[in-house]
N, C-alpha and C positions, 0 to 999 in steps of 0.2 A: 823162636821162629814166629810166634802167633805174635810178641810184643813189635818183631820185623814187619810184618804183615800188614798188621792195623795200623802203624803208623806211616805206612807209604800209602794206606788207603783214605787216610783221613785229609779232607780236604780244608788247607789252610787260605783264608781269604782275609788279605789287610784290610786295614779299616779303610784306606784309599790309594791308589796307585800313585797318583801325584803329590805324594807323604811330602816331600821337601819343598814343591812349592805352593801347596797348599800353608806351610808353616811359613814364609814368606808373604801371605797376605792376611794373616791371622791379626793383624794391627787393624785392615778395614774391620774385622768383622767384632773387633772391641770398640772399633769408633763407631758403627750401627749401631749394637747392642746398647751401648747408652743414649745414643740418640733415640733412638725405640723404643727405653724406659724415659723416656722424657714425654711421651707423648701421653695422651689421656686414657688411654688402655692400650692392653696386650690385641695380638690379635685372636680371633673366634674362630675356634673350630669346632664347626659340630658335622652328625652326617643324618641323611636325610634318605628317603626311598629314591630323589633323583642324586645323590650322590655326595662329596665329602662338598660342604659349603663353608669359607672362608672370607671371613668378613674384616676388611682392617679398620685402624681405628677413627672418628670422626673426621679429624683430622685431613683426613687424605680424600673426603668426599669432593666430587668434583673436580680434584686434582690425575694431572693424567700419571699414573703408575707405573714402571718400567722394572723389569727383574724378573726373579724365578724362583719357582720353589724346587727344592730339591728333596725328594720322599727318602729317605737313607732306611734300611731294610739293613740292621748289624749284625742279622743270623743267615742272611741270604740273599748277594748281592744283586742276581737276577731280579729281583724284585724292584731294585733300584730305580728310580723314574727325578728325570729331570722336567719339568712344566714350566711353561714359558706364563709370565703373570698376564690377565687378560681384564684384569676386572674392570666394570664399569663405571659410570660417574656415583653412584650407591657405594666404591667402593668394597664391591661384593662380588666374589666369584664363585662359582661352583666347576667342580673337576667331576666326570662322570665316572660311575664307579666301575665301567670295562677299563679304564686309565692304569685302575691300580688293584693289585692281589692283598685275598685278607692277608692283614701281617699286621704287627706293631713297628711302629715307620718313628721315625727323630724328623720331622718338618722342617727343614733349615730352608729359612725365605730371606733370601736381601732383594731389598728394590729399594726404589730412587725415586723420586716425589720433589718438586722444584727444586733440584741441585743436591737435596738431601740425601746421604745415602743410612738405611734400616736394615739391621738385621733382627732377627728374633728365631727362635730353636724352641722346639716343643713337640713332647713324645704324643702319639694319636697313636689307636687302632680303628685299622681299618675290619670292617665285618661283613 
């Protein structure tokens, strides 16, 4: 009964709800991710007393930005946060840290820069 118990208590959450067509545009985000490793660095993530600051790479200075990051939280989907990209001609954003709960987050960002489309994946804690 106790092995009945805890397992109707335990709470099962997929890695994402739109599992199959997400897996249907998994070809963009191979053809970003090389295009991303083409450019002259990764992107920067550091965090700062005003918040997590996201720098891309030279490349995209002065160029106008388009896309989102998505914070992925794989122990707690509440956590979850979609952010629309904003950055400036610096190519530099910062996200405020009421935005987002401490946690260890997967950063999955695609954006679009003259016609180009980037993706890039990288684990951050947030504190």
């Amino acid at each position: 009964m106790t092995l009945v118990y805890k397992s109707i208590q335990t709470d099962y959450q997929l890695v994402t709800k739109d599992y199959y067509k997400d897996e249907l545009q998994y070809q963009q985000v191979i053809d970003g991710s090389n295009n991303a490793a083409s450019l002259s660095s990764l992107l920067q993530i550091s965090q700062t007393e005003n918040g997590i600051v996201i720098s891309f790479p030279q490349e995209m200075k002065d160029k106008t930005i388009t896309g989102e990051y998505w914070f992925y939280c794989p122990y707690r989907d509440k956590n979850d946060r979609r952010i629309e990209i904003s950055a400036g001609t610096d190519a530099i954003q910062v996200i405020t840290r009421e935005q987002l709960a401490a946690a260890t987050y997967t950063i999955k960002t695609s954006w679009k820069a003259d016609g180009t489309t980037y993706y890039n994946e990288q684990s951050f804690t947030v504190q």
